[in-house]
N, C-alpha and C positions, 0 to 999 in steps of 0.2 A: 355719690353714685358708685364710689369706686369699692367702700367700705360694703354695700348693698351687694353687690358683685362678689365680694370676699365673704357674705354670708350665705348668701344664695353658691358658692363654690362646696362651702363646709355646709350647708345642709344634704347635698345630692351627693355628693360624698360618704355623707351618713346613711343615706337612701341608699344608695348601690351597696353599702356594704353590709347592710341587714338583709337577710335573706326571709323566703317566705315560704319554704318547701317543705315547710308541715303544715300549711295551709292548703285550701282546694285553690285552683284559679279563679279569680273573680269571675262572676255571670259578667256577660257583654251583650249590648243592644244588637238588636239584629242589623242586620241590612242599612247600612248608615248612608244616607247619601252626602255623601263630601261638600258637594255643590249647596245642600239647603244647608249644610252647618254650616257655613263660612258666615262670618259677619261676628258682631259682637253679641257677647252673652257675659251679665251682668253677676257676680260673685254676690249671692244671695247669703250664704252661709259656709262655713269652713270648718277643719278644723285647723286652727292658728299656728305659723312655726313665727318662729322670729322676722323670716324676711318679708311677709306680708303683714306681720302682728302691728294694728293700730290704723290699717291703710283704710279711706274710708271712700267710697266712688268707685268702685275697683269695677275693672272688667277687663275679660279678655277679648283682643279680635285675634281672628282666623282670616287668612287670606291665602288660597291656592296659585299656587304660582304657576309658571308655564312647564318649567321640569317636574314636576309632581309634587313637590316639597310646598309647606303649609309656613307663612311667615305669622310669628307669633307675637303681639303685642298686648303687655299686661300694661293698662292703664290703674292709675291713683294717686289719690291725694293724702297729704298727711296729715292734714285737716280742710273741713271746709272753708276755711279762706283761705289755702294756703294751693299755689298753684298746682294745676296737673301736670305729673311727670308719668313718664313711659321709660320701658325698657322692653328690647326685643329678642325675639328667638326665634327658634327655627323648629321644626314639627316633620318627620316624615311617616308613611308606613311601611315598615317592616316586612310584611307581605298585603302586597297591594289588593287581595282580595279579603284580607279582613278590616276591616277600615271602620271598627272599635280600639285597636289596636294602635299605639301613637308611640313613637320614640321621639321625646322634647328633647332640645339642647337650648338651655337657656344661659348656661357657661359654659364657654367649649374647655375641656374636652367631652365637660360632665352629660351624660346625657340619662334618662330616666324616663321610664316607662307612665304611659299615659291613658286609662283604659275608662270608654267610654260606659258606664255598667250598666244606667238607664238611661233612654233617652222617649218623651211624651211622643206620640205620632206626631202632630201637630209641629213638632221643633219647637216650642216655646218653655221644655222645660231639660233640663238633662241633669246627671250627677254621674262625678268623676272621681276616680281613687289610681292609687298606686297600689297596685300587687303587695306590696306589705303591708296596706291597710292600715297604715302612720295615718297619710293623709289623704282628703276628700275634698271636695264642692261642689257645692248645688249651684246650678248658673240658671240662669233664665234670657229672656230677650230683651224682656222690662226689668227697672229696678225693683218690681213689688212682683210677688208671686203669691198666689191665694195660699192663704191656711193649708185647704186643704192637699193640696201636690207638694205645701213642703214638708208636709207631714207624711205623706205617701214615700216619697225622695228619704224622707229619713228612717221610717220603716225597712225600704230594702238595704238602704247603707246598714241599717242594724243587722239584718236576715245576713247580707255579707260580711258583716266582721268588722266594722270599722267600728271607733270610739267614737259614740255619737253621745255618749256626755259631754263631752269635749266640743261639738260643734255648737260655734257663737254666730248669729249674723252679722252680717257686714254693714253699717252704716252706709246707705245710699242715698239719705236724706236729711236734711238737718236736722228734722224733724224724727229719725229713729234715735239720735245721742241721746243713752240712760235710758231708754226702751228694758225692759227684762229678753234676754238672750243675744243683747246685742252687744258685742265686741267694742270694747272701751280705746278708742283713739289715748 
């Protein structure tokens, strides 16, 4: 855990010190309502840094706490027989009327920017990036998301700028290991 900690410190590190300001802002979803995101949403596809590279079951939950602040737990496993572990963080916004907007701290003191860019009406589908457009995910509510939204989902990551050669999916089932596009545990 501690070594996980020490990667996840040196990756956000590297985030905050890459800047993005010959880029436009990401597009952001409209009108988010906090209350229907909360819950868990399932890491469909990525693109991979080290400290999730190989994680397979993965999901995030959101949980709104009573001072406004969002507690953040990434769930995964390092394979499927090998038990689930967690590790937690913390989530606020910024200015509380934009609420696409996220500042995560998943190692203090590191914190990084978190921006909601699509999200389905419905809540069942969203895709997330960091303003440098390093990294992204596609989450959903289920572990499977049709064809065709993560193909939609990957179109606008493309129209915004992210490295969508680079996105593998996440093994959520035993049954995706060695799939084509799936992320190799």
């Amino acid at each position: 855990m501690k070594s996980r900690h020490t990667a996840l410190l040196t990756l956000f590190a590297a985030v905050m010190l890459t800047g993005c300001a010959s880029q436009p802002p990401l597009r952001q979803a409209k009108n988010v309502d906090l209350a229907r995101y909360m819950g868990t949403w399932y890491v469909i596809g990525h693109v991979p840094y080290f400290a999730e590279k190989g994680d397979v079951a993965t999901a995030d939950e959101y949980r709104l706490k009573p001072d406004g602040t969002i507690a953040v737990t990434y769930h995964y496993r390092k394979g499927f027989d090998a038990p689930e572990k967690t590790w937690n963080g913390k989530a606020w916004l910024p200015d509380p009327a934009d609420t696409a907007h996220w500042k995560v701290q998943l190692v203090w003191p590191l914190r990084s920017d978190y921006v909601i860019v699509d999200l389905a009406p419905d809540y069942r589908s969203v895709l997330i990036g960091l303003p440098s457009r390093k990294l992204m995910w596609i989450m959903a509510r289920e572990r499977q998301l049709p064809a065709a939204e993560y193909q939609r989902l990957l179109d606008v990551a493309k129209a915004e700028g992210f490295p969508v050669n680079e996105v593998r999916k996440v093994p959520q089932r035993r049954e995706d290991l060695g799939q084509p596009g799936f992320e190799q545990p």
